[in-house]
GUMAR-447931 format. One line per field, with one value per residue (C-alpha): residue in three letters; z negated, y negated, x; residue number from 1. Coordinates in steps of 0.5 Angstrom, whole numbers, plus 500, padded with zeros to 3 digits. Layout:
% residues N
rest	[ALA:...]
pz	[Z:...]
py	[Y:...]
px	[X:...]
nr	[NUM:...]
***
This chain:
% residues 441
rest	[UNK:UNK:UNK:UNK:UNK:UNK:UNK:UNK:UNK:UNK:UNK:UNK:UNK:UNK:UNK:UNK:UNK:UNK:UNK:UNK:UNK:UNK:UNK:UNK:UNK:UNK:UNK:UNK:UNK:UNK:UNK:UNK:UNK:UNK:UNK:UNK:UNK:UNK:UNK:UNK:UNK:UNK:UNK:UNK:UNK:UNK:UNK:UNK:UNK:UNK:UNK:UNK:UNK:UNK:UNK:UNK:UNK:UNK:UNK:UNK:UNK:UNK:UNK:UNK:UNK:UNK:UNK:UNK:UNK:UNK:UNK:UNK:UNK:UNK:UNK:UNK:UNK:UNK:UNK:UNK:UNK:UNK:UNK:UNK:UNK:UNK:UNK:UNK:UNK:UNK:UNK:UNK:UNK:UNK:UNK:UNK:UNK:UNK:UNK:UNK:UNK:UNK:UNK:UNK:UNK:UNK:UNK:UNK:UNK:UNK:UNK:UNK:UNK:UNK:UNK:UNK:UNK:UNK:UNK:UNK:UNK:UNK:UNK:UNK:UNK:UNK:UNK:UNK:UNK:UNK:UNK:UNK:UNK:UNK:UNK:UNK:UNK:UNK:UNK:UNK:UNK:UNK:UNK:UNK:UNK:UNK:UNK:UNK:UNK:UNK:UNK:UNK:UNK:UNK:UNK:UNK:UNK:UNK:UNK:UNK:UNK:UNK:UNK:UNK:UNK:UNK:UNK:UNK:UNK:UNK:UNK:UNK:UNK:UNK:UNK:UNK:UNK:UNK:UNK:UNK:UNK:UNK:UNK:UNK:UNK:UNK:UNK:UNK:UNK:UNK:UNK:UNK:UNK:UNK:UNK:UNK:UNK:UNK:UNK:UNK:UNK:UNK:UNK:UNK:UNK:UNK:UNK:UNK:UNK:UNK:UNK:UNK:UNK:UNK:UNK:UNK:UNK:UNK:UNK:UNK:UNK:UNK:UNK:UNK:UNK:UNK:UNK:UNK:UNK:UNK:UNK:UNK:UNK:UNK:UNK:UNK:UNK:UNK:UNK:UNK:UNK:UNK:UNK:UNK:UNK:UNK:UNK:UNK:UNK:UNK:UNK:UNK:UNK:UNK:UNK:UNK:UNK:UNK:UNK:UNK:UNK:UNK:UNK:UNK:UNK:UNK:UNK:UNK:UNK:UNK:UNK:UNK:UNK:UNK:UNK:UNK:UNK:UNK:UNK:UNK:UNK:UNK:UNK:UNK:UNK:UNK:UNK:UNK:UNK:UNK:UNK:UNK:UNK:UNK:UNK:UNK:UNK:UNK:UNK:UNK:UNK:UNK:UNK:UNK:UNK:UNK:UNK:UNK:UNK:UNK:UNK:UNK:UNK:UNK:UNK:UNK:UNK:UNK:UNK:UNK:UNK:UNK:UNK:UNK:UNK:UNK:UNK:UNK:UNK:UNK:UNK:UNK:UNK:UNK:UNK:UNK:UNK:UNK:UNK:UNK:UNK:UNK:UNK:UNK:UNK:UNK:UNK:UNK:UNK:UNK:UNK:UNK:UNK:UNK:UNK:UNK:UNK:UNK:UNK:UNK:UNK:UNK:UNK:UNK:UNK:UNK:UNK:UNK:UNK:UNK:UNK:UNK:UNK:UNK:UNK:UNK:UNK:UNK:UNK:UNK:UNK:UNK:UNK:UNK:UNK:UNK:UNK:UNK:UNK:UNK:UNK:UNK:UNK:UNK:UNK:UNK:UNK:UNK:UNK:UNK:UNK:UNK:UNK:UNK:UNK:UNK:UNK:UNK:UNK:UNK:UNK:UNK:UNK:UNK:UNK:UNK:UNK:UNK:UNK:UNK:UNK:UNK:UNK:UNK:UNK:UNK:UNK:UNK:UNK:UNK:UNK:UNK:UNK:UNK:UNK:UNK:UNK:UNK:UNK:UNK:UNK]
pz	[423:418:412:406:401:394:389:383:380:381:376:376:381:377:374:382:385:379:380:388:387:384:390:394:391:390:396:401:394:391:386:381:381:381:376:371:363:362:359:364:368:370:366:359:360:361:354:351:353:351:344:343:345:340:335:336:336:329:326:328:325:319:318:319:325:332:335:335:330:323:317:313:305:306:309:304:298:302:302:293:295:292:295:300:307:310:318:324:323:329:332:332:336:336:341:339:343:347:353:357:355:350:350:347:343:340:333:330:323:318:314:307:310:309:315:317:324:325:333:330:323:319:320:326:332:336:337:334:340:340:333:334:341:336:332:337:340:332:331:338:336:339:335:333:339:345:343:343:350:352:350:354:360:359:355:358:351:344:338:334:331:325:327:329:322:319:323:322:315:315:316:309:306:310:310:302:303:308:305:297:303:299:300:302:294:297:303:305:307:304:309:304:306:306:312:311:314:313:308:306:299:294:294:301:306:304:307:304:303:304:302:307:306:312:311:314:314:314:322:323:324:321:318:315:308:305:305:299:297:291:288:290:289:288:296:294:294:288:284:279:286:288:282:282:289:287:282:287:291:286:283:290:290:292:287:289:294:297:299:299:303:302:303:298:294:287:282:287:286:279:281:285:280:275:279:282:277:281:289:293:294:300:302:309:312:317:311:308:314:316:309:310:317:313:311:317:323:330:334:328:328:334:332:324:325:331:324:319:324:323:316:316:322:319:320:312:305:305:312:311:305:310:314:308:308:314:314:307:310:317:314:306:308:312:308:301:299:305:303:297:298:302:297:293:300:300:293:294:300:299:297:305:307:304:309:317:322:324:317:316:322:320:313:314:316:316:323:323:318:322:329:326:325:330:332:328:330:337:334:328:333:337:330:326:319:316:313:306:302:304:312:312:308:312:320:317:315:321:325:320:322:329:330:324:330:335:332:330:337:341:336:338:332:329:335:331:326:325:324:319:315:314:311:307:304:303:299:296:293:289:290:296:299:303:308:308:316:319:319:326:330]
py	[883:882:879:883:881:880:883:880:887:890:891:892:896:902:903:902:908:912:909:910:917:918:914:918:925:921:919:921:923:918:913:916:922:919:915:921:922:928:932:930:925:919:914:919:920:913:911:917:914:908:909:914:908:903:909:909:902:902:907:903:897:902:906:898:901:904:911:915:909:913:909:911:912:906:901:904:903:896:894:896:902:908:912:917:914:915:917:920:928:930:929:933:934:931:931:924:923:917:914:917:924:928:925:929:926:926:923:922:923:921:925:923:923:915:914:911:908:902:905:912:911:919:922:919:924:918:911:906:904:911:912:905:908:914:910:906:912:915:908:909:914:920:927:930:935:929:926:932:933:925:927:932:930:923:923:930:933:937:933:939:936:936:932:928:928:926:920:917:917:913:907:908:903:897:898:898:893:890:891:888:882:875:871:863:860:858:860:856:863:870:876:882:889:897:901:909:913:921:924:930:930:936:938:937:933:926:919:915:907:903:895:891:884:879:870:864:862:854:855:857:865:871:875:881:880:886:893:898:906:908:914:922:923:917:915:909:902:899:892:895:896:889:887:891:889:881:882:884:878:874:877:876:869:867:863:860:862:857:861:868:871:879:883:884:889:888:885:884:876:876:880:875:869:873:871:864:862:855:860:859:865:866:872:875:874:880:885:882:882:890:891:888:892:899:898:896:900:900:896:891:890:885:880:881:879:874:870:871:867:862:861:863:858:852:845:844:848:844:847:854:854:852:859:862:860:861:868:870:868:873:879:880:884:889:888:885:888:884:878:879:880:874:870:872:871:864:862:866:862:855:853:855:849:844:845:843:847:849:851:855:859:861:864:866:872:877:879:877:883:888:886:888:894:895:895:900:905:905:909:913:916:920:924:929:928:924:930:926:919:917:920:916:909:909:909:904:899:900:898:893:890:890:887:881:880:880:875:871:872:869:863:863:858:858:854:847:849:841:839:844:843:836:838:842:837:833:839:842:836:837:844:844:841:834:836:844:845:839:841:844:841]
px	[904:898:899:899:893:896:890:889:889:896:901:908:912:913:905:903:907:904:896:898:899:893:890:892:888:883:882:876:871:866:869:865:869:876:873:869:870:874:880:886:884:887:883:884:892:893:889:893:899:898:895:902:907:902:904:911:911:908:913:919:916:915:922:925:929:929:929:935:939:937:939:945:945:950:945:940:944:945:937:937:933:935:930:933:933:925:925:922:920:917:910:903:898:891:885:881:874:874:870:873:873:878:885:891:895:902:902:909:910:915:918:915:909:908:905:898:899:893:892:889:887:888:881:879:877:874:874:869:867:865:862:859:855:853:849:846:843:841:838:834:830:835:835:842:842:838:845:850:847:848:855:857:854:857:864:865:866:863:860:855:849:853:859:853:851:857:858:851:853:859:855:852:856:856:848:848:853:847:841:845:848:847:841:838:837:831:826:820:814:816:811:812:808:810:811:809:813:814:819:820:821:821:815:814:813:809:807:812:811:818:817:819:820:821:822:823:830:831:832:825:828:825:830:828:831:831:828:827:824:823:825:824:817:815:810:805:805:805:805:810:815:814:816:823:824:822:828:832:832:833:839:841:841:833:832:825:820:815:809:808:804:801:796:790:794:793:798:803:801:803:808:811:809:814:819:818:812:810:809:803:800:796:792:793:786:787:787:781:777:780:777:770:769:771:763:760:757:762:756:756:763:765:760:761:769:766:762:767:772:768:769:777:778:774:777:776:774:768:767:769:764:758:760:761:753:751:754:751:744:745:748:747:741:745:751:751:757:762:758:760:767:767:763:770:775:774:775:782:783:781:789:790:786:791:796:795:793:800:802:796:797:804:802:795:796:802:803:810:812:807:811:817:813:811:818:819:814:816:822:820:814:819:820:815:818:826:829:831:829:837:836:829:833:839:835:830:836:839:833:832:839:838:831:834:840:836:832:837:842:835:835:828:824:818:813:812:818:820:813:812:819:816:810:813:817:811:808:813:817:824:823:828:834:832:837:833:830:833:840:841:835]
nr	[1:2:3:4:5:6:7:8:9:10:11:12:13:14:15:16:17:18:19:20:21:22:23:24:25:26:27:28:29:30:31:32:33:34:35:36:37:38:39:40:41:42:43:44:45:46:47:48:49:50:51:52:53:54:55:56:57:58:59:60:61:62:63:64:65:66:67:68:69:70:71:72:73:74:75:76:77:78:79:80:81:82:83:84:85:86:87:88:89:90:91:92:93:94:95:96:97:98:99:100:101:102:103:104:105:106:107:108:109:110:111:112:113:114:115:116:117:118:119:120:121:122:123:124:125:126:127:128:129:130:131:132:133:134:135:136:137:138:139:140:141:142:143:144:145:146:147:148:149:150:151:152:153:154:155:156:157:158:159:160:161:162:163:164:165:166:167:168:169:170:171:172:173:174:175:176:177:178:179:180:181:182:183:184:185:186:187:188:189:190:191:192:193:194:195:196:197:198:199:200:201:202:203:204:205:206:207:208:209:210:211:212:213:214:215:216:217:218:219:220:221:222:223:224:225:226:227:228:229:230:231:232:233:234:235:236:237:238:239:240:241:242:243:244:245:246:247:248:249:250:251:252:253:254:255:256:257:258:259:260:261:262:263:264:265:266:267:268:269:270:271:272:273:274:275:276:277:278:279:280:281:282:283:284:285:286:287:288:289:290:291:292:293:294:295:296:297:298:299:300:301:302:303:304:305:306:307:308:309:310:311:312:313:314:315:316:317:318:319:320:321:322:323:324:325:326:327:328:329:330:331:332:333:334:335:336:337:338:339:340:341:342:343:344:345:346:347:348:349:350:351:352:353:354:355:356:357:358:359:360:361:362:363:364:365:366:367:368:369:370:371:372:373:374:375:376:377:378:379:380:381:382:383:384:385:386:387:388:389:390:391:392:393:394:395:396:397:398:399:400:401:402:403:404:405:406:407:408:409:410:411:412:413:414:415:416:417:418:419:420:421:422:423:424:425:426:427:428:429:430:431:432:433:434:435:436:437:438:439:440:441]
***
């Protein structure tokens, strides 16, 4: 006689005969079957039972006593309380939306109504773990009825695009929590830019500048540090903004901000030197050369931006003023106003040339802050318009929340980043800690 194999999965004797029996009706149809969300089915009536056993549990340990053992005035006279004896008063009906579908549940209830049972909180109509995939799918870019659709054909129940709505908005808190989060007393390379994106206001719907802010932490990772949008009405970029979000950073804690690297926005390095009066402020090279070719004929571009390389990619400063040169006797002909602008570029630049190649690659430009962008994009294109400044803040924090934790579950640091911690240390002297950049190399 064949040897029965012990499973790894078995359970007790009488859960067996229970999961047998379903085996048993199972038995000849595709697993996805046995196995499908729905109101009654066999994976939604065990977590039913379950949840209503924890309940039960927690009301014993509420009242002090077992079921059918009720407390007498006596005993309760006994404990000091005066109070008239508490115990159970029946259950409720309750349909909660789960993984597996909705699943009806009897809910026991005290008779002075004191109850608050951890294993389904009062409120609650789903599971966090459901909430949560909610949230993934908003933050993904799905509109309220894609989701209402997903969830029906998926969990085998009905979540109008109010609901939907209503669940999205019980995040607002711990992103307000996120976004106000404690920050670093010191980051080494700040990149700051504005994101437009549609917003009906009320006057209509309008472009609207949302200042993001990004950094280099002391682990060579980019985190998004903060993003902001200013009041209803109000749609552009401005220096005086900056300066309210470079405030709100430092109450957060940020004491000191090495370099700061931004595009060519007027005001907004003296908007950070209100701040952090000894930053090094470093002009992003690709805003500049973008608004040079604004003024040059399509067939000139590709080698216009071929020669002004060779001037913000020289060696040294001495080297970049010979380019500048060399560039100036080619194009001022065609093109007196860019070189003009660029006789001015290299003056703004010319700090940029006391730091190594490696360090002028990471604050030359901010392509960093325009990737996380670009990430943004790819969901907020799947949308015409956000209907509020609150729907608008509250998909771009979620999104800024996950490219952040992305980057730091990744733990990929910025190429060369030892090196370039030394070399701050040389230039920035007494500003940061000895130990900052090298503690987890």
């Amino acid at each position: 006689m064949p040897r029965k194999m012990k499973s790894n999965n078995a359970f007790g004797p009488e859960l067996e005969a229970l999961l047998l029996q379903a085996a048993k009706e199972a038995a000849g149809k595709p697993i996805s079957d046995s196995l499908k969300p729905g109101s009654g089915s066999l994976l939604s009536k065990m977590i039913g039972r379950v949840v209503e056993l924890a309940m039960e549990e927690e009301m014993t340990e509420h009242l002090g006593y077992e079921p059918n053992a009720r407390i007498t005035r006596k005993q309760t006279d006994e404990l000091g309380s005066h109070q008239r004896p508490n115990h159970r008063n029946g259950h409720f009906n309750k349909t909660v939306k789960t993984t597996q579908g909705p699943v009806e549940l009897n809910v026991p209830r005290d008779r002075q109504g004191t109850f608050e049972p951890q294993a389904l909180p009062k409120g609650k109509s789903l599971t966090k773990e459901l909430e949560e995939r909610i949230i993934s799918m908003y933050t993904a870019g799905m509109s309220t009825r894609d989701i209402e659709e997903h969830f029906r054909d998926f969990y085998g129940a009905e979540a109008n695009s109010q609901f939907i709505s209503r669940v999205s908005v019980r995040v607002d808190k711990e992103l307000v929590e996120w976004r106000n989060r404690p920050l670093e007393a010191v980051y080494a390379v700040m990149l700051v830019d504005a994101i437009f994106v549609k917003v009906r206001h009320s006057q209509g719907v309008k472009a609207t500048a949302i200042y993001q802010v990004c950094a280099y932490n002391d682990d060579g990772q980019l985190e998004i540090l903060g993003l902001y949008m200013p009041d209803d009405g109000q749609t552009g970029e401005s220096a005086s903004f900056w300066h309210k979000v470079f405030s709100e950073l430092h109450s957060r804690g940020l004491q000191d901000v090495l370099i700061l690297c931004a595009d060519g926005l007027e005001g907004i390095e003296k908007a950070g030197r209100a701040l952090w009066p000894e930053l090094h402020f470093s002009p992003c090279v690709v805003h500049l050369v973008r608004a040079s070719t604004k003024y040059v004929a399509r067939q000139d571009r590709e080698e216009l931006c071929r020669d002004l390389k060779t001037i913000y990619r020289a060696a040294s400063f001495e080297a970049a003023v010979t380019a500048q040169e060399a560039f100036g006797d080619k194009w001022r002909g065609r093109y007196p106003k860019v070189v003009g602008q660029w006789d001015d570029n290299v003056l703004a630049l010319e700090g940029m040339w006391k730091f190594s190649a490696m360090l002028r690659k990471l604050i030359y430009t901010t392509n960093a802050i325009e990737n996380v962008h670009n990430q943004q994009r790819k969901v907020l294109k799947t949308k015409r318009s956000l209907p509020s400044r609150d729907s608008a803040l509250r998909l771009m924090t979620l999104l800024a929340r996950k490219i952040t934790a992305k980057n730091l579950a990744r733990a990929r640091t910025r190429p060369h980043w030892r090196k370039i911690v030394a070399e701050l240390h040389i230039h920035f002297e007494g500003r940061i800690p000895s130990s900052w950049g090298f503690m987890y190399q």
